[in-house]
N, C-alpha and C positions, 0 to 999 in steps of 0.2 A: 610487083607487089602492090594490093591496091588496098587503100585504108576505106575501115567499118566503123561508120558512127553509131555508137547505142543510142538507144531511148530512153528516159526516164521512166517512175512509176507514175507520173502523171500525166504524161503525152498517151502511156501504152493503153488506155482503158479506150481511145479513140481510134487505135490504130485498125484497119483494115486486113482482111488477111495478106494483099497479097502486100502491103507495109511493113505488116511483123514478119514476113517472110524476106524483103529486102532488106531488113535491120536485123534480125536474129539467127536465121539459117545463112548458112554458107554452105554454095551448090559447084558443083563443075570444078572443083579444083584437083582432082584425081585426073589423067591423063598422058597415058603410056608414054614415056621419052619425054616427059616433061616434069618442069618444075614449077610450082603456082602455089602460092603464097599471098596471103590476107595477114593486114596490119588492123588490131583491135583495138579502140583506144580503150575498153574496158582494160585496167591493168597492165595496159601498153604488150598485150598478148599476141603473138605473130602466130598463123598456124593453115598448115597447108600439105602437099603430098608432093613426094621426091617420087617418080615412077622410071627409075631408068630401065635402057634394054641394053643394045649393044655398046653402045657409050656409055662410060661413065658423066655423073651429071653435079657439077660444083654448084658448089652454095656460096652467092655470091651476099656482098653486102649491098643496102639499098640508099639511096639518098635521104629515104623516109629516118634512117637510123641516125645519121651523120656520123658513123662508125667507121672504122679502119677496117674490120671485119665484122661476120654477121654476130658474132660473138666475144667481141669485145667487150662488152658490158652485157649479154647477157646468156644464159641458160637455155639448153635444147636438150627434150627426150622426143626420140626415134623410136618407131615401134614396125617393128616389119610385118605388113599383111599378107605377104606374098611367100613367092619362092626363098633360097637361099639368095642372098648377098652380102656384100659388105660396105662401110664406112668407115673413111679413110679421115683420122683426123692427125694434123701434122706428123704426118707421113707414116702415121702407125694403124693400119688395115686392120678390121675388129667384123668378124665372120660373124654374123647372124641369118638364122632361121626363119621357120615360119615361127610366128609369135613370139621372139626375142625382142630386147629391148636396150638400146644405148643410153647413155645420160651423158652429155658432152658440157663441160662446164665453160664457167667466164672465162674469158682470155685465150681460148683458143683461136689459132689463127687460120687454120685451111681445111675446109672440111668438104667430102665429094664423096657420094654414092654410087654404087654399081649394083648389078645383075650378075650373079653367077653362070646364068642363062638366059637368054632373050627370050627364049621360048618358053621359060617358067619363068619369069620374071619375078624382083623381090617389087613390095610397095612397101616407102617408108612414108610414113604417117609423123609429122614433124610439130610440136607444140612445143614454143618459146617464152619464155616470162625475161625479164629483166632478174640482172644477179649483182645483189654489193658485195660477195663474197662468193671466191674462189674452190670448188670440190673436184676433184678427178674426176676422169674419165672414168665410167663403170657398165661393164657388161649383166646384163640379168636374164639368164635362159629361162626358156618358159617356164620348169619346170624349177625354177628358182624363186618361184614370184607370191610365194605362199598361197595358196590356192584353200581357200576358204567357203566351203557350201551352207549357202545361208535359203532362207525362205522354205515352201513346200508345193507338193503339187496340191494341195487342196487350196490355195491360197492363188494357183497359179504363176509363184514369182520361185521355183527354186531355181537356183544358180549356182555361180561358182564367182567367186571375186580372187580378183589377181594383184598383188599391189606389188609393183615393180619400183615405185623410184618413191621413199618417204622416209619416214625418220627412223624406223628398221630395217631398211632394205638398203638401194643406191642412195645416197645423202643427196641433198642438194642446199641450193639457197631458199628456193621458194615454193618452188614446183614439186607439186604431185602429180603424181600419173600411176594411172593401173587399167586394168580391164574386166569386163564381167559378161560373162558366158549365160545363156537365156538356158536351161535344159529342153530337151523336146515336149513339147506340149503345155510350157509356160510361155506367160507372155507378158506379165506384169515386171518390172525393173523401180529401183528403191521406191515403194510401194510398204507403207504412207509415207510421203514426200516428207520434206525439208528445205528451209532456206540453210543459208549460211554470211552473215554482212562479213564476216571478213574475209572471205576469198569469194571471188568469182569461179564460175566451173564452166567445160567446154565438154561436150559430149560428141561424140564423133559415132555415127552406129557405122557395122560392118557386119558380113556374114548372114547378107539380106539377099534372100532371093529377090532377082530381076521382077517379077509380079505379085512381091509380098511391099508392106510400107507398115511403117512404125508409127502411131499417133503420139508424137511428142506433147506433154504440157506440161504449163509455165505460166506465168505469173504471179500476184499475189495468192495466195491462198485461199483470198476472199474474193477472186475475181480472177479468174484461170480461162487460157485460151491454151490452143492447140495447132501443133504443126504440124503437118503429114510429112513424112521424111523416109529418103529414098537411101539405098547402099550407098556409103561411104558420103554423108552428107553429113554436114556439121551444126552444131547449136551452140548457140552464147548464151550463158545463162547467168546475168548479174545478181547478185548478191539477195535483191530482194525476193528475184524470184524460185518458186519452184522446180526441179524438174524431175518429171519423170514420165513414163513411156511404157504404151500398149505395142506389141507386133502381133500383123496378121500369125506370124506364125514365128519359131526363136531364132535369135539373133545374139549378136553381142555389139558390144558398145566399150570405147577408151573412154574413162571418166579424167581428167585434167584439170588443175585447180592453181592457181597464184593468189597469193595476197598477204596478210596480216599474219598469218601462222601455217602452218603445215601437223596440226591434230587433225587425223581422218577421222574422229569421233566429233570435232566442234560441229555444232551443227541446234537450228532447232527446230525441232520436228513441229509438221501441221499433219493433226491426226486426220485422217482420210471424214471423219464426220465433221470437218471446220472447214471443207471443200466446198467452193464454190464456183 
């Protein structure tokens, strides 16, 4: 597990691309029979991809944490991109789908992912916050996750929003997590943006074709840069900044959030004419 320094809002206006791309994006940590994991000090957020096949693949604790386990003091949601599989958390195996989702709380001590089949293999997609307080374990099938169609095709942005782990669905301490589906022939995602100073958010896209890419941006409002971003590639987006995202063609994306509250409506909007 290798730790991610951010930037501030005053270093970022200097930054280079490929700068803001070694500070903001996180690349290559998806990879079959493996486990790769990034330590963020925004939020002290950990987030990375579990990809087992024939073996199952434990989640150990890091030096980085000074933990007894990886969840000892804090919170994990699991999101499956893959096949079937399952996660075994203190010895109790929890079957999930394609686009199912776990919420594994504080104080858990043993946790290990598997493949139903190698050959279809599951992807778990892993985004951690720190927890001062204790919620169970919580399964939310896809078809669980309220599924909410927002935007239009004249607009370019219709979707589907999925909110799996927040203060109506799986509880947690801090963490939100959900996902949002691009329909065919949209390509705008929360369009017109927003910050938010008290939580930070992590965007993960998925369901990108191999020669399609997402133009991520980000920043001030009043001063916005842009990331090109590849399947399964991830974005940090602190508090100050914006985010949102063009695709060559639709996709979807896990949106991911820690900090000072858990309202999926806090938020304040920069109206698309204060873009800069």
């Amino acid at each position: 597990m290798k730790t991610v320094l951010m930037a501030d809002p005053t270093r970022y206006p200097r930054m280079t691309t490929e700068e803001l791309r070694a500070t903001f994006l996180l690349s290559g940590l998806y990879e079959p029979g493996r486990l790769h994991l990034r330590y963020v000090d925004l939020d002290r957020s950990v987030v990375g991809f579990a990809a087992p096949l024939e073996a199952a693949i434990a989640l150990p604790t890091y030096p980085e944490l000074r933990a007894k386990s990886f969840t000892e003091r804090r919170e994990l949601g699991v999101l499956n991109l893959g096949g079937s599989g399952s996660i075994t958390v203190d010895g109790q195996a929890h079957a999930l789908d394609n686009l199912d989702c776990l919420y594994i709380g504080r104080s858990s001590r043993e946790v290990s992912f598997a493949s139903k089949n190698a050959s279809a293999p599951a992807i778990f997609y892993l985004l951690s916050y720190p927890a001062h307080a204790e919620f169970p374990v919580a399964l939310v099938r896809k078809a669980e996750a309220s599924p909410t169609e927002i935007g239009s095709a004249e607009t370019c942005n219709k979707r589907t929003i999925c909110k799996y782990i927040h203060l109506q669905g799986a509880r947690s301490c801090q963490l939100v997590m959900g996902v949002t589906h691009l329909a065919p022939g949209s390509n705008w995602n929360t369009m017109p943006p927003h910050t938010h100073m008290r939580r930070s958010e992590i965007y993960m896209y998925f369901n990108l074709a191999a020669d399609a890419r997402v133009m991520h941006f980000m920043g001030p409002p009043d001063e916005t840069r842009h990331l090109v971003i590849e399947d399964k590639e991830i974005v940090v987006s602190p508090g100050w900044s914006i985010h949102s995202g063009v695709g060559t063609r639709a996709y979807s994306f896990c949106w991911g959030m820690g900090g000072e509250n858990q309202d999926y409506a806090d938020m304040d909007p920069a109206p698309v004419a204060s873009l800069r």
